[in-house]
C-alpha positions in Angstrom: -26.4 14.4 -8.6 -24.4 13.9 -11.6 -21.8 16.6 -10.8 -21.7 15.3 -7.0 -20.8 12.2 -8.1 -17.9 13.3 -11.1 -16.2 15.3 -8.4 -16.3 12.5 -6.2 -14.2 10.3 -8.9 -11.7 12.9 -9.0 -11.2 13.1 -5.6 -10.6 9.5 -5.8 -7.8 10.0 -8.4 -5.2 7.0 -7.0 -7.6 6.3 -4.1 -7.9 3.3 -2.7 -8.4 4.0 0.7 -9.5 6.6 3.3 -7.8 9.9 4.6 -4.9 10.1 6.8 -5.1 13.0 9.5 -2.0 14.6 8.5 -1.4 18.1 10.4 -0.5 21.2 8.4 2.7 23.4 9.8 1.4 26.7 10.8 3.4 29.7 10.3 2.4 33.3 8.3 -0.1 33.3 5.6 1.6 34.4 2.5 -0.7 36.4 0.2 -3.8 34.5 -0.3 -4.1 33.6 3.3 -3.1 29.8 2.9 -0.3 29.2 5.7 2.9 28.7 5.2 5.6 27.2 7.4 8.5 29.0 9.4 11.4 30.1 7.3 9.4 29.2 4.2 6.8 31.4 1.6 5.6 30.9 -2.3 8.4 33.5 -3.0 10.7 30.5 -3.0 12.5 31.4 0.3 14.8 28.3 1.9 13.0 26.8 4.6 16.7 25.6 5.5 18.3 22.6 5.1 20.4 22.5 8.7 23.6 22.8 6.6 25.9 24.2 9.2 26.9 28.3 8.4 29.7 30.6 10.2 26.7 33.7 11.2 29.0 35.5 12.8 31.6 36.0 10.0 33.6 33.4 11.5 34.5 30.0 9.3 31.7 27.2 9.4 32.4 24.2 10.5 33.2 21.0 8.6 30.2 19.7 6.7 29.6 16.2 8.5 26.8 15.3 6.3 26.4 12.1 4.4 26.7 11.8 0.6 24.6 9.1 -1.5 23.5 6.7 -0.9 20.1 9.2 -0.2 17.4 8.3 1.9 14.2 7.3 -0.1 11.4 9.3 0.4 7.9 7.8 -0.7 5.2 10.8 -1.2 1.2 9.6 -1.3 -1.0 10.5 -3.4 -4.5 12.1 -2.8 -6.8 10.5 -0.3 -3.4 8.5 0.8 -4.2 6.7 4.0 -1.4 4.8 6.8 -3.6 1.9 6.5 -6.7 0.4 4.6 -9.1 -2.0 6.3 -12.7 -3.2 4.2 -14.1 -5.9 5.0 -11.4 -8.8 5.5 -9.3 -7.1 3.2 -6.6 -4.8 5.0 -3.8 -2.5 2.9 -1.9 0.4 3.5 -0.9 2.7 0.6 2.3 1.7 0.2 2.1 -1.8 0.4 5.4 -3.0 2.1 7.1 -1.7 -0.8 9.5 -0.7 2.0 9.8 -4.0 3.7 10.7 -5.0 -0.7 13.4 -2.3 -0.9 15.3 -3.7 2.4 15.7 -7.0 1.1 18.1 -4.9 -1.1 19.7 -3.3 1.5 17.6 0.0 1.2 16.8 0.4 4.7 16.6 4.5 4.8 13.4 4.1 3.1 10.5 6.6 4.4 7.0 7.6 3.8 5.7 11.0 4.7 1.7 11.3 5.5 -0.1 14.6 4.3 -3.8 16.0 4.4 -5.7 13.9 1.9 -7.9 15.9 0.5 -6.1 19.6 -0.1 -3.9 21.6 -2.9 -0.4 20.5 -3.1 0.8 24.0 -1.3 -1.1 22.9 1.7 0.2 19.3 1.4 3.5 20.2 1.0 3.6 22.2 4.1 3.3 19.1 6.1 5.3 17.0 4.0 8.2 20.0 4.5 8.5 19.3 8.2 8.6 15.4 7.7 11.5 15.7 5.4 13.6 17.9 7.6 13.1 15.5 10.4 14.2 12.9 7.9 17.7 14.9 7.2 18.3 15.3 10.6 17.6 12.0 11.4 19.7 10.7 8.8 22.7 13.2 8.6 22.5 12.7 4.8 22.5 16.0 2.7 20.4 15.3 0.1 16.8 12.9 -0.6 15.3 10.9 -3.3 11.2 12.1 -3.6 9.5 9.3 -5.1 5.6 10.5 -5.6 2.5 8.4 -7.1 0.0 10.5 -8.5 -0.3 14.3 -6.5 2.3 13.4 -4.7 4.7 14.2 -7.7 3.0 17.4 -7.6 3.2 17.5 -4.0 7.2 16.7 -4.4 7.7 19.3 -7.5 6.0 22.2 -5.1 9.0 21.2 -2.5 11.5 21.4 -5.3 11.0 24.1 -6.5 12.5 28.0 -6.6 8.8 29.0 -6.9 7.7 26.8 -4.1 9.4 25.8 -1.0 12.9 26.0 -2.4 14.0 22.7 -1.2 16.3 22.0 -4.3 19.3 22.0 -2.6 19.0 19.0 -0.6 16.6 17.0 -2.8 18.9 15.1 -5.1 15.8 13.5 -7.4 12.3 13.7 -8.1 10.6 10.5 -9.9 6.7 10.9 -10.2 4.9 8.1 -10.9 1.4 8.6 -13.1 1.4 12.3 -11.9 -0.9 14.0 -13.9 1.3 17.0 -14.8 -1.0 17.7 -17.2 -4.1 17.6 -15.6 -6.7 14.9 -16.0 -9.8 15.3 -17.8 -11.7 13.1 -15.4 -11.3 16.2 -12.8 -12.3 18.4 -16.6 -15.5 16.4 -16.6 -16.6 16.2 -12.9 -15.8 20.2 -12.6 -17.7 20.4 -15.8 -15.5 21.9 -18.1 -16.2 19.9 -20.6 -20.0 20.8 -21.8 -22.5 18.5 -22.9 -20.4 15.6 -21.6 -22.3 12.3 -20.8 -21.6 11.6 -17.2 -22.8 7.9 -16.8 -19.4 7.2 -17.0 -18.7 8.9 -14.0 -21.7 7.7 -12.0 -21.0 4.4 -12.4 -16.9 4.7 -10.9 -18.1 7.1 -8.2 -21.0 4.9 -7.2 -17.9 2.3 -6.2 -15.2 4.5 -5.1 -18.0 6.0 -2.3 -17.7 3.9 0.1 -13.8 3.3 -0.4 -13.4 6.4 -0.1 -15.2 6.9 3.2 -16.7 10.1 2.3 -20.4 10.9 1.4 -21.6 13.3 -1.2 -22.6 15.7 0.9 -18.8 15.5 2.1 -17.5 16.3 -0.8 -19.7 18.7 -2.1 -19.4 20.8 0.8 -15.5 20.9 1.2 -13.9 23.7 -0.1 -10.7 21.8 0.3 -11.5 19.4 -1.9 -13.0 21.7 -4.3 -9.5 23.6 -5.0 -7.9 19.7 -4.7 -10.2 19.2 -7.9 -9.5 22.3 -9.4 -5.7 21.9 -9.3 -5.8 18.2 -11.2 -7.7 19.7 -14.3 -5.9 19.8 -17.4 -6.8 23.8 -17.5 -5.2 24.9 -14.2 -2.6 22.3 -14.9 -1.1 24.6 -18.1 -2.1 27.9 -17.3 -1.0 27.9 -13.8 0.6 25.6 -11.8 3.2 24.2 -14.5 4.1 27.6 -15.4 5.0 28.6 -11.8 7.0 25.6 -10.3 9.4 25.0 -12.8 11.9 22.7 -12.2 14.5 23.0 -9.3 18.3 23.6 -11.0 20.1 20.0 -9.9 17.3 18.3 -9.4 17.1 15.1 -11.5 13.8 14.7 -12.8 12.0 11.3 -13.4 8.8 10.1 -14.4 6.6 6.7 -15.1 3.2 5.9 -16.6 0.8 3.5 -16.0 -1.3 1.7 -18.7 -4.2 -0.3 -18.6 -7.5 -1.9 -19.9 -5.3 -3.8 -22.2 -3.6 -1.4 -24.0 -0.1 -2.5 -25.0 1.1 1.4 -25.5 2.7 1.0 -28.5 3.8 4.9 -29.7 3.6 6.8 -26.8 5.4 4.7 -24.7 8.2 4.3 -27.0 10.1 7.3 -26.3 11.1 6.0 -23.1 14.9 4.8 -21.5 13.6 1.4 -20.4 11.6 -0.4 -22.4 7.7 -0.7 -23.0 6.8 -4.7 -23.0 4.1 -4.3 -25.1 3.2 -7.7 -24.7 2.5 -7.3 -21.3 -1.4 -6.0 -21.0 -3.3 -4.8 -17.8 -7.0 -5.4 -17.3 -7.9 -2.5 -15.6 -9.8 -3.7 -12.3 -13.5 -2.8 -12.2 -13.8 0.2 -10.7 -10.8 1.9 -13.0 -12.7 1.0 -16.2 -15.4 3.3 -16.7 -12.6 6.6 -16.2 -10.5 4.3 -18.2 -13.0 4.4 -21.1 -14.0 8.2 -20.5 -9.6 8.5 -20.7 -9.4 7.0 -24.2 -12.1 9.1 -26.0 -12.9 6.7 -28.4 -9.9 6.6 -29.8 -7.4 4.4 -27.1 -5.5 6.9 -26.0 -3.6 5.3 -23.2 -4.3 5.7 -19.8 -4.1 4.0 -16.4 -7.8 4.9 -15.4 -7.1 8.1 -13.9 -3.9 9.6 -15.9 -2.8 9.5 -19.1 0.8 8.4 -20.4 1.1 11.8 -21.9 0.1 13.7 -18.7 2.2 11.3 -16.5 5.4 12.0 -18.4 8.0 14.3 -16.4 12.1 15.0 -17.1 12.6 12.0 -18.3 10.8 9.7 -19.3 12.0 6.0 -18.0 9.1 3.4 -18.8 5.2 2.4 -19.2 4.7 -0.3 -16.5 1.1 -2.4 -17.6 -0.8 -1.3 -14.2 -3.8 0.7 -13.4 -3.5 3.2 -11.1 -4.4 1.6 -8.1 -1.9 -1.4 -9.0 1.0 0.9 -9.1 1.7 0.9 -5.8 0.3 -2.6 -5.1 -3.3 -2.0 -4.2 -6.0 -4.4 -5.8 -9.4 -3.5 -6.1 -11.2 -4.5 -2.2 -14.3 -5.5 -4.0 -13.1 -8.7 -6.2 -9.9 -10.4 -7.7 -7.7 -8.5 -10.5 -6.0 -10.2 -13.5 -3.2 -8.3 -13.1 0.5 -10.0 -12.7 2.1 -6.9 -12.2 5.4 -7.4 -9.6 5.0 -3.9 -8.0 7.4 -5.0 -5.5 10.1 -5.4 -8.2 9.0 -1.7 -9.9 9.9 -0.1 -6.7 13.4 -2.3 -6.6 13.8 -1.2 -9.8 13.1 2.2 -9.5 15.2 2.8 -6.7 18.2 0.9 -8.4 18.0 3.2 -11.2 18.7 5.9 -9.0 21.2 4.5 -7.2 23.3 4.0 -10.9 23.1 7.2 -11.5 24.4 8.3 -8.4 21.8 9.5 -5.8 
């Protein structure tokens, strides 16, 4: 029961809500039998950007495309749902972060929907489609990725030369609290960590359950959410799946951490281009405190209840915001109040504004 339950609280890593029933793109199975879309394969091949081209030898055509401004392209994270309702309390994942970003004008602001509970390959395939529509739809050559949690691995996959290839019209990837370096709640629940009490566990799955809409016989039994779990360990993280999808060559790469459960950050978060406000503390919600504790080891390593700052940080490095993972993109815990007085809205704002200085 105890290993049910850990691999339940990774599956919950940035859940607040149910799944979304996101289709995957069928096309060829490329080695291992996953599919991959038309046009695309794990070699890295262009799944096309609809940038015009002569074909028959002939000149092509004038590129019509719009420059920057980019669209803005919000990525979920795992178990990302449209929309949340428990009890009287009703969210979606995003929460109206676009409806914050058009009161500054940013109205090609989109969010893609992908399987909740799969490997970032699989999501990506969906998300692939989603962002080609978006290009069309928008004439504009290039997009902004902006991904919470898996979805910055989700967004690197489509990125990169060893992924999808999609470098060439993705001007920027920011992740925020991605665990690029795995997360050693997934180490625990998968048991990589021997002898490791797993109370800890129990008591954040035992609330995530029932947010999560899944049983334990759900999870225990899915063999997509097995590899989902297998990809966020710190492990798979190095040896693999960092190693393979390096960056894409003009992308601009981004990144933000989280930190909660009071923790000012003071030394990690220092490095950053924005800075930390150490005086501005989180209280981790609830249900984020016992993987919050498990995080810090004893010896408060910073953490926003699911990643660490260390994991989270990506290209570079721009600022620790004083949020716990569910907070981040505005989602409070459905159970009870949070202390938190983190302005999520304004993150976002700023987020995007940064990007828009620097040209995308």
């Amino acid at each position: 029961m105890r290993m049910k339950f850990g691999v339940t609280v990774c599956l919950a890593v940035l859940a607040a809500g149910c799944g979304s029933s996101a289709g995957v793109t069928s096309g060829t199975a490329d080695g291992d039998g996953r599919p991959w879309p038309s046009g695309g394969s794990a070699s890295g091949a262009n799944p096309g950007s609809g940038a015009p081209s002569g074909g028959d030898g002939t000149p092509a055509p004038a590129d019509t495309r719009l420059g920057a401004p980019y669209p803005v392209v919000l990525v979920h994270g795992m178990a990302g749902f449209d929309k949340l309702t428990v009890g009287p309390v009703s969210v979606d994942y995003w929460n109206h972060v676009r409806d914050a970003l058009a009161r500054d004008g940013e109205f090609e602001v989109f969010e893609t929907v992908a399987p909740p509970y799969d490997t970032s390959e699989i999501r990506a395939v969906a998300i692939m489609s989603q962002l080609q529509d978006i290009l069309k739809k928008t004439n504009r050559k290039k997009l902004n990725l902006i991904g919470h949690s898996q979805g910055g691995m989700d967004a690197r996959v489509l990125a990169s030369p060893n992924g999808y290839g999609m470098g060439d019209v993705l001007a920027s990837v920011t992740t925020i609290s991605t665990p690029h370096r795995g997360s050693k709640v997934a180490d625990v629940a998968l048991g990589l960590i021997p002898g490791f009490a797993s109370n800890t566990l129990n008591d954040a799955a035992s609330a995530l359950l029932g947010v999560l809409e899944k049983s334990v016989y759900d999870i225990q039994s899915s063999t997509n959410l097995m590899a989902q779990a297998q990809e966020l360990t710190t492990p798979y993280m190095a040896n693999t799946f960092n190693p393979k999808y390096i960056d894409a060559p003009g992308v601009y790469y981004a990144s933000y951490a989280g930190r909660t459960n009071l923790r000012s950050g003071t030394g990690v978060c220092d490095t950053s281009t924005f800075p930390n406000m150490p005086n501005q503390l989180d209280a981790a919600q609830p249900l984020m405190v016992p993987t919050a504790l498990l995080l810090e080891e004893g010896k408060g390593v910073v953490n926003d209840g699911l990643v660490t700052v260390d994991s989270a940080k990506w290209g570079e490095f721009m600022q620790c915001v004083p949020a716990d993972h569910l907070q981040e993109v505005g989602n409070i815990n459905v159970s009870g109040a949070t202390a938190t007085t983190f302005n999520f809205e304004q993150f976002y704002r700023d987020v995007v504004q940064r990007l828009r200085q620097k040209g995308f």
